[in-house]
SERO-4910 file (N, C-alpha, C, O; in steps of 0.05 Angstrom, whole numbers):
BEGIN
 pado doro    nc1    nc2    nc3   cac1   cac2   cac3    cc1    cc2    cc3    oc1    oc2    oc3
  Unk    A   -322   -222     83   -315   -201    102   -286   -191     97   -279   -168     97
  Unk    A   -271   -210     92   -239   -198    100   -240   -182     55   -228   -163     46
  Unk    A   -255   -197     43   -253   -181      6   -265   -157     22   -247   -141     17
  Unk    A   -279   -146     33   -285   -119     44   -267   -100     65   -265    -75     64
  Unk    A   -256   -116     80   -231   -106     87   -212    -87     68   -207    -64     63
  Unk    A   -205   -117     61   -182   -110     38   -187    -88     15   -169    -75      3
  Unk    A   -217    -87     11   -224    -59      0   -218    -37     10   -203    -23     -3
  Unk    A   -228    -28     36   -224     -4     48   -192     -2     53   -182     17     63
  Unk    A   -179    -22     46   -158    -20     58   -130     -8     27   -110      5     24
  Unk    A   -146    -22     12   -132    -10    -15   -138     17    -29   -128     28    -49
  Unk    A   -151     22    -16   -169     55    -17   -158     67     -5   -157     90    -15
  Unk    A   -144     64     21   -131     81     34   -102     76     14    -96     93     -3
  Unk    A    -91     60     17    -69     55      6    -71     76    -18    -56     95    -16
  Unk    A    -86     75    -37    -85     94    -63    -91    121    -56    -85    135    -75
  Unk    A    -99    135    -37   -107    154    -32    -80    169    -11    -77    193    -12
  Unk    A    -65    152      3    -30    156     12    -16    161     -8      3    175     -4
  Unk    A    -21    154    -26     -5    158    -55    -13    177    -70      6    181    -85
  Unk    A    -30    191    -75    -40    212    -80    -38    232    -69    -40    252    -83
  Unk    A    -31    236    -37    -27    257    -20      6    257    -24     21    275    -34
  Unk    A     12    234    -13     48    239    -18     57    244    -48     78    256    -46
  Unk    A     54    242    -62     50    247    -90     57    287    -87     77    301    -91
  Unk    A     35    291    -81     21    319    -74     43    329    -56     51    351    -61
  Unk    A     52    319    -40     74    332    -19    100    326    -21    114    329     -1
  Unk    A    110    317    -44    126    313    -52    138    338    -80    158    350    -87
  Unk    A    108    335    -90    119    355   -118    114    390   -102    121    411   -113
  Unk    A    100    389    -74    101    419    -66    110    431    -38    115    454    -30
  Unk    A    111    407    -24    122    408      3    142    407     14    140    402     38
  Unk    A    168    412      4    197    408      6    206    427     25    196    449     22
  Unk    A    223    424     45    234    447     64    266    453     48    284    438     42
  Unk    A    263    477     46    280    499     39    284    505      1    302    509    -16
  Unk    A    254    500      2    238    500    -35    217    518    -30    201    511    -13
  Unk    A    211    546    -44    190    560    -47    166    539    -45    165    517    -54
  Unk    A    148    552    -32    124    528    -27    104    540    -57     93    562    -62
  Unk    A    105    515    -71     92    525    -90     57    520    -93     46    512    -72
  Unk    A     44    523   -113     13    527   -102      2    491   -105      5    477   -125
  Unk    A    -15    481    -76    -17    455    -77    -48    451    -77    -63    468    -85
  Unk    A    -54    434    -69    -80    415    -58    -83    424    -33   -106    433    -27
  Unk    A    -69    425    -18    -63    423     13    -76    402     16    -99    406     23
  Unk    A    -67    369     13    -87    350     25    -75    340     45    -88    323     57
  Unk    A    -43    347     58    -31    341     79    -15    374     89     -9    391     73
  Unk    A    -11    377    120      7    390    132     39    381    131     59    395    129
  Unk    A     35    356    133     60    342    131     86    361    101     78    368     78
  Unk    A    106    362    109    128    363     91    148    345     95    153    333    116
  Unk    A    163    345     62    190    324     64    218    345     78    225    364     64
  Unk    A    228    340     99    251    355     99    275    355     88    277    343     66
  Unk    A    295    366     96    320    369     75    345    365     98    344    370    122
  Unk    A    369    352     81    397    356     96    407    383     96    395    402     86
  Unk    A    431    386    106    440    403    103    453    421     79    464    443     79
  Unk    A    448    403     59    462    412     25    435    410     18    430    398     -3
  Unk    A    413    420     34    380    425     15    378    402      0    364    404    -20
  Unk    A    391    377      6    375    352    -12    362    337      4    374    326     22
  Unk    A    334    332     -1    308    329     12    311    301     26    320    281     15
  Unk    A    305    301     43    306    268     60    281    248     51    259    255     57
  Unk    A    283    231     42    263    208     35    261    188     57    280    174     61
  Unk    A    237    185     77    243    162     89    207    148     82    189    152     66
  Unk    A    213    128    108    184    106    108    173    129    125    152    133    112
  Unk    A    172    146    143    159    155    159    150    177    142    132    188    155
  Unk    A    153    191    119    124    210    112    102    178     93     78    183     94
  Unk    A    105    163     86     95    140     85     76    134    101     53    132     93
  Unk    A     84    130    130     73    121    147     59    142    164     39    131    174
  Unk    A     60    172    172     40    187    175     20    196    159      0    208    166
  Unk    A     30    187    130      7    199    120     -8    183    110    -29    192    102
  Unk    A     -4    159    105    -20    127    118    -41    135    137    -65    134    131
  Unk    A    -30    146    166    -44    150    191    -70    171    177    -94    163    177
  Unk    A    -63    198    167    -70    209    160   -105    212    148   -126    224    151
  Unk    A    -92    188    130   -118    183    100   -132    161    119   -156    155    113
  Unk    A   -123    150    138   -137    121    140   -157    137    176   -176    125    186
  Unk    A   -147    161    188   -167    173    192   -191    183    178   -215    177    179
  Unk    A   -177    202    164   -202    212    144   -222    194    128   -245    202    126
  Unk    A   -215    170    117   -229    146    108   -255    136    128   -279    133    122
  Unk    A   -242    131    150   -252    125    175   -281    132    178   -302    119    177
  Unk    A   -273    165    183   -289    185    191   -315    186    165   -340    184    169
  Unk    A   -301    188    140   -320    198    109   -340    169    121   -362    175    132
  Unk    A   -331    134    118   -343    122    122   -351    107    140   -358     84    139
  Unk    A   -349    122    159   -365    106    184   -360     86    200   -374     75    218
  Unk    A   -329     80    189   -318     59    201   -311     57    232   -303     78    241
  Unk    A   -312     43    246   -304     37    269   -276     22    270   -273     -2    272
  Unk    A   -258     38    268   -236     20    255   -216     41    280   -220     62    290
  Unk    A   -192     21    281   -169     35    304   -134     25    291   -130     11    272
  Unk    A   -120     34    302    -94     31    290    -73     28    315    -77     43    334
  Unk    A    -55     13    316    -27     15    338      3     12    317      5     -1    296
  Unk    A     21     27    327     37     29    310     63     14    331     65     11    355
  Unk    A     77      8    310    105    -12    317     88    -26    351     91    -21    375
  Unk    A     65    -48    330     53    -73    343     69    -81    352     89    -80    338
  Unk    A     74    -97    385     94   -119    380     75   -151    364     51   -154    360
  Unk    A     94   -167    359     81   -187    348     77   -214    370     93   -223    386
  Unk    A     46   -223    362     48   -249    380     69   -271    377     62   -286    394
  Unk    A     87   -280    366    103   -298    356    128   -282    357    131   -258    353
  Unk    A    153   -308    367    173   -298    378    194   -300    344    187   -316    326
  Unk    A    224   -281    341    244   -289    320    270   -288    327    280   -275    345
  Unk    A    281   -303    311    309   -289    306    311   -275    278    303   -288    258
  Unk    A    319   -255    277    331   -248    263    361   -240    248    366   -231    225
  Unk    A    379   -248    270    400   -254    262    423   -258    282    424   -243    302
  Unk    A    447   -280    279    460   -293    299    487   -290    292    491   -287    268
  Unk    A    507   -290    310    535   -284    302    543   -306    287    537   -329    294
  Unk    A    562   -300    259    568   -317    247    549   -338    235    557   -357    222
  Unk    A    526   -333    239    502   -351    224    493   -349    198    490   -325    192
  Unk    A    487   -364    179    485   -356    154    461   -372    151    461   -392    136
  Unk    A    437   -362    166    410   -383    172    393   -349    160    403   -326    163
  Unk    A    372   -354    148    348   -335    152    337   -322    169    334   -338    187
  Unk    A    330   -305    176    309   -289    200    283   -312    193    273   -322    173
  Unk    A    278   -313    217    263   -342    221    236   -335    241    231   -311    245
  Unk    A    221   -352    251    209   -356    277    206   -377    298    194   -398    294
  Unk    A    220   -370    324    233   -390    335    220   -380    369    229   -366    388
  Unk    A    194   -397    363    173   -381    398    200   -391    427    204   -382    450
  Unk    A    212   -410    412    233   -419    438    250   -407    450    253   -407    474
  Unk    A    265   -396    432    297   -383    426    296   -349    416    314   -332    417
  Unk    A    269   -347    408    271   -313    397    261   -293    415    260   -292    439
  Unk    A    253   -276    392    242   -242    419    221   -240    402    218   -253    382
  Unk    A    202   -220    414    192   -209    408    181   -185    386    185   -162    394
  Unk    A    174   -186    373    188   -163    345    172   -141    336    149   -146    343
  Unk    A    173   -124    326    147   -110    320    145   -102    292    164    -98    277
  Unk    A    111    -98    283     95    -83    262     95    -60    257     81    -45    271
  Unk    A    107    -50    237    101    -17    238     73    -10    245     72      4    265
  Unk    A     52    -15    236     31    -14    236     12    -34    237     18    -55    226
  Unk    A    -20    -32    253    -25    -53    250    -58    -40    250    -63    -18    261
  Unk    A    -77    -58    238   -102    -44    233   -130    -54    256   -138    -77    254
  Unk    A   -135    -46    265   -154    -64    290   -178    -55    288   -181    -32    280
  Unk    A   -203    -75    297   -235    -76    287   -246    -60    311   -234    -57    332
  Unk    A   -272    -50    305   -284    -38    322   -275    -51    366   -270    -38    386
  Unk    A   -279    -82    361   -267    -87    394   -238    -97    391   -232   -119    398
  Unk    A   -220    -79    381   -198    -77    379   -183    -95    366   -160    -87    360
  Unk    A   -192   -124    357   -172   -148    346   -164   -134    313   -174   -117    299
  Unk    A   -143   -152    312   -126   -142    294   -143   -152    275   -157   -172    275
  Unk    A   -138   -131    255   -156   -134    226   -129   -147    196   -131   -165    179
  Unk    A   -107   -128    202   -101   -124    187    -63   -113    193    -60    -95    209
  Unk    A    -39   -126    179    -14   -114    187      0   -101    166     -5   -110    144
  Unk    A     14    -83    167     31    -64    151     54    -57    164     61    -46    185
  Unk    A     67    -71    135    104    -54    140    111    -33    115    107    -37     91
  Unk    A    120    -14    126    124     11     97    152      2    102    163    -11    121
  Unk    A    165     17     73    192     14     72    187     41     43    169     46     27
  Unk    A    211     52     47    221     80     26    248     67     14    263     51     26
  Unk    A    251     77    -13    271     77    -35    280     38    -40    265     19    -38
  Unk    A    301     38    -44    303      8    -42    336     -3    -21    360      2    -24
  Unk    A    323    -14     -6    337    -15     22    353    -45     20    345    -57      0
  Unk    A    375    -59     35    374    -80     29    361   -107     34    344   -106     52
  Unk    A    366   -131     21    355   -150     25    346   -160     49    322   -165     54
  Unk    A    358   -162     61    354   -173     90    333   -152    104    322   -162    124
  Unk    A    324   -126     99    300   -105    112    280   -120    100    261   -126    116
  Unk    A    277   -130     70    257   -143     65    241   -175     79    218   -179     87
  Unk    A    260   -189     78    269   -218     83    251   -210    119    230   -219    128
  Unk    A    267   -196    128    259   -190    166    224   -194    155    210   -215    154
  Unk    A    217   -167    148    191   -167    152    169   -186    137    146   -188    145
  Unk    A    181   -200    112    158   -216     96    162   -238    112    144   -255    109
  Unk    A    187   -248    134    176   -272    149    161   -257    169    139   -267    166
  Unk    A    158   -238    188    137   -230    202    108   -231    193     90   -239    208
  Unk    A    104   -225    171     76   -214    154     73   -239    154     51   -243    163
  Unk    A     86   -267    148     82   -297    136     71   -310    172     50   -321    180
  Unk    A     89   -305    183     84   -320    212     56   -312    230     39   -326    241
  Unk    A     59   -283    226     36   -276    253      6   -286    243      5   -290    219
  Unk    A    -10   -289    253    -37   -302    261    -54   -288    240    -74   -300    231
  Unk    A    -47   -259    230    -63   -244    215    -75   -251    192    -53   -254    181
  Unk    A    -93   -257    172   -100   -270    145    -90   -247    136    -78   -254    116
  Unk    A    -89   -225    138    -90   -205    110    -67   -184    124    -70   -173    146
  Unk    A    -40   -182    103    -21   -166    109    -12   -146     77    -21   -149     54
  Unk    A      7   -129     86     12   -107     76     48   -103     73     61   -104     94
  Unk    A     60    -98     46     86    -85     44     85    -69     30     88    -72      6
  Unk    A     80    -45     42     80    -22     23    105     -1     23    112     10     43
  Unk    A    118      2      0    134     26      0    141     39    -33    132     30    -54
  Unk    A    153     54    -31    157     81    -54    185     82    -63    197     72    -44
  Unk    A    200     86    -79    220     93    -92    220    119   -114    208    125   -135
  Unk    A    238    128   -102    243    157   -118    233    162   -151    222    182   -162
  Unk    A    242    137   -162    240    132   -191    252    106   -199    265     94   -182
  Unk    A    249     96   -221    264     70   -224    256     70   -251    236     79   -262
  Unk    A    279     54   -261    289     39   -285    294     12   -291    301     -2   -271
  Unk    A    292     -2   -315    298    -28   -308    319    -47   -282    315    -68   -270
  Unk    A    344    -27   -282    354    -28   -256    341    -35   -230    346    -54   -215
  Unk    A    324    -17   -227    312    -14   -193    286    -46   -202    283    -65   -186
  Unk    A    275    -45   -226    255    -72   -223    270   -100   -217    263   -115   -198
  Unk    A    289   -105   -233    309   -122   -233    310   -120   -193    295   -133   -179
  Unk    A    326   -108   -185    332   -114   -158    302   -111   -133    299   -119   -110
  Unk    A    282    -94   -153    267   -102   -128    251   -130   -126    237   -138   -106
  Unk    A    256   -145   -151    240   -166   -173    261   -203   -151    254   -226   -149
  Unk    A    285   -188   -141    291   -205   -128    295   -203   -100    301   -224    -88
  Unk    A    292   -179    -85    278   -177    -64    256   -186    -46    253   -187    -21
  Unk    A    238   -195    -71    207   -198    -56    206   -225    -63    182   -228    -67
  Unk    A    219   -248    -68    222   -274    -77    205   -292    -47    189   -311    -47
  Unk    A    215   -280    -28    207   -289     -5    178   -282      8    164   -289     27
  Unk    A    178   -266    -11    143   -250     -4    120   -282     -4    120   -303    -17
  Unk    A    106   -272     14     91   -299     21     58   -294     14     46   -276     25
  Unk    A     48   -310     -4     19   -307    -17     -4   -289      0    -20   -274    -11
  Unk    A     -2   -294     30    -17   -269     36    -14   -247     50    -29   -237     67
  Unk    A     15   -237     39     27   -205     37     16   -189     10     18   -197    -13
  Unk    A      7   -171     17      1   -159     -9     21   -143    -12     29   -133      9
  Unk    A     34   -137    -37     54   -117    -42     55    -94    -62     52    -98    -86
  Unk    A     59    -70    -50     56    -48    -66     69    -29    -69     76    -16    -49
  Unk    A     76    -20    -91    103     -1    -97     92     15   -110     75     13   -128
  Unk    A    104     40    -98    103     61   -114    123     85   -133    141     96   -119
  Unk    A    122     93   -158    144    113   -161    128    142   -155    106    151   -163
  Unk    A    152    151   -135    145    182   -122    143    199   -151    123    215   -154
  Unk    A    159    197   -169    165    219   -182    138    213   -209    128    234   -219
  Unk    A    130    189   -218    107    186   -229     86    189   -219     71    203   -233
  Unk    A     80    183   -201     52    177   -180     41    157   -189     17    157   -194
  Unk    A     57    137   -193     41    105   -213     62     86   -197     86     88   -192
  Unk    A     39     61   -189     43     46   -185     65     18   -195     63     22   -219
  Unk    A     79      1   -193     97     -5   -205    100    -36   -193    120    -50   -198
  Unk    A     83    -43   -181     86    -71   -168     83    -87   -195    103   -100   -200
  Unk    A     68    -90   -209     62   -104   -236     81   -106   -253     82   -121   -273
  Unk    A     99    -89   -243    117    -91   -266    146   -106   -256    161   -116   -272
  Unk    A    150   -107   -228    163   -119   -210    161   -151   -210    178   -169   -211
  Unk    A    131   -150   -207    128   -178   -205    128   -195   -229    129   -219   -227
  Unk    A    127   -184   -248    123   -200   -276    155   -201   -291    160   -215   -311
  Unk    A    174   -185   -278    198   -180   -284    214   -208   -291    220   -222   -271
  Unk    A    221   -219   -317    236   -251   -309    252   -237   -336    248   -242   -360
  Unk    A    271   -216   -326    299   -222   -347    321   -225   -319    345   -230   -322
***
């Protein structure tokens, strides 16, 4: 059951990447809209010097997006809540402490999921954290102990980077060290539309 999950669920994933892909090379605010797919409404916006804003949130709507339409094409009975809180309490960080973001049901709070995937009578199926460009260590570290702690069997770190070079593998290659066997992790380059986790993870210079 859950190898069938994790199918529909990597289907969407490749198919978010394909649309942002798509709204990326035509959807830019204060860029002639040039001729697309239209497979999203969604656009990337811009600062004030017309250089385009990158975040997790066109990520994460257009996640919402595909994993409707998926839904619907197959028949799924499937539901979604966004920034879950989590059953299990943390710290994530203490004055002057040089301890890990942890889980501590005694001493911590409450924390939340960007996303979380839920079965036809609502129990959680499935958790997701997006993350855009490459952020620092500790954004990682927070969420792969959440994805590791909560009750869920099958979790998700999905995010995109503009482009990358041996540079960006190298640092994202020690980023995800903490990534825990059932997080799945997936990277993408915006400006390729190819995937790049394989090359992250196999990275040992």
């Amino acid at each position: 059951m859950e190898n069938k999950i994790k199918e529909h669920i990597d289907e969407i994933i490749k198919e978010t990447f394909k649309v942002l892909k798509d709204v990326y090379d035509h959807q830019k605010e204060g860029i002639d809209k040039q001729p697309s797919n239209h497979l999203s409404r969604l656009i990337f916006p811009k600062y004030s010097k017309r250089e385009t804003r990158l975040s997790e949130q066109e990520l994460r709507f257009v996640f919402v997006e595909q994993f409707n339409q998926y839904c619907a094409s197959h028949k799924l009975d499937w539901y979604y809540s966004v920034e879950t809180p989590t059953e299990y309490k943390y710290i994530f960080s203490e004055e002057g402490s040089k301890k890990d973001p942890r889980r501590d049901d005694e001493e911590g709070q409450s924390a939340m999921v960007d996303l979380s995937i839920h079965d036809s009578n609502l129990n959680r199926l499935a958790l997701i954290e997006f993350k855009a460009l490459n952020p620092d260590k500790s954004c990682f570290i927070k969420d792969f102990v959440k994805l590791r702690e909560e009750p869920e069997d099958l979790a998700y770190f999905i995010m995109y980077v503009k482009s990358h070079h041996a540079g960006t593998i190298k640092s994202l290659k020690g980023k995800i060290e903490n990534k825990a066997s059932n997080t799945v992790f997936v990277c993408y380059d915006l400006t390729t539309g190819k995937p790049i986790e394989k090359e992250i993870i196999s990275f040992n210079k």
